[in-house]
Residue, then its C-alpha position, 0 to 999 in steps of 0.5 A: x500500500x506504501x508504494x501506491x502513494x510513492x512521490x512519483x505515483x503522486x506526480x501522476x496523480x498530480x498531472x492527471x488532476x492538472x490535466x483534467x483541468x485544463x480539459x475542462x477549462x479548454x472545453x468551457x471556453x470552447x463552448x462559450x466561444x461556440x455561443x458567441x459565435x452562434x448568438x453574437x452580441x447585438x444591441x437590442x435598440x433602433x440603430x440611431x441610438x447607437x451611433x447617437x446616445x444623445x437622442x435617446x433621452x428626451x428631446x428638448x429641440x421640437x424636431x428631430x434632426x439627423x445626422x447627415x448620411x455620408x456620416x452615418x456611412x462611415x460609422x456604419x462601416x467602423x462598425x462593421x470593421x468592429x464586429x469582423x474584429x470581433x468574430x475573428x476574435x471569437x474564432x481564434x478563442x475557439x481554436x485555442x480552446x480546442x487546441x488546449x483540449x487536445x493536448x491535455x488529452x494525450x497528456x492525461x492516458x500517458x500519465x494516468x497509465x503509468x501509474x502504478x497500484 
């Protein structure tokens, strides 16, 4: 029984547990990312209030004036440039989650078949 909790059955022990982490940790990640790419954040308001907080509280002037259109151009195309950022982003976590989860993998079999009862 001494030799089942030897200092190197205990360093097995230990990066299984490790490892078992990681896995988990990789495969909460994954699945967070997968939503995000699935379901991505959008504000739930009319598009002026986002370019334009300023109109949302009440109004104090009698007639809404908007913005010019070629203005509202250039912050529709930031935007865009913004959400492709962001979905690259989102990928690249995705990708980084799996990885993560295919190298604890290997890494746990080996450990967890060498130790020795």
């Amino acid at each position: 029984m001494a030799q089942s909790w030897s200092i190197k059955n205990l360093y097995f022990y230990l990066v299984c547990l490790v490892t078992l982490f990681l896995f988990v940790g990789g495969t909460i990640s994954a699945i967070s990312s997968a939503a995000q790419l699935a379901l991505p954040d959008r504000p739930n308001m009319p598009l002026i209030y986002v370019y334009f907080p300023e109109y949302k509280g009440e109004r104090t002037l009698p007639v809404f004036d908007p913005p010019p259109l070629a203005e509202l151009e250039v912050r529709r195309a930031e935007q865009e440039k913004t959400d492709i950022f962001s979905q690259g982003f989102t990928k690249r976590s995705l990708l980084n989650a799996i990885a993560l989860m295919i190298i604890a993998v290997p890494f746990y079999f080996y450990h967890w078949r060498q130790i020795k009862p």
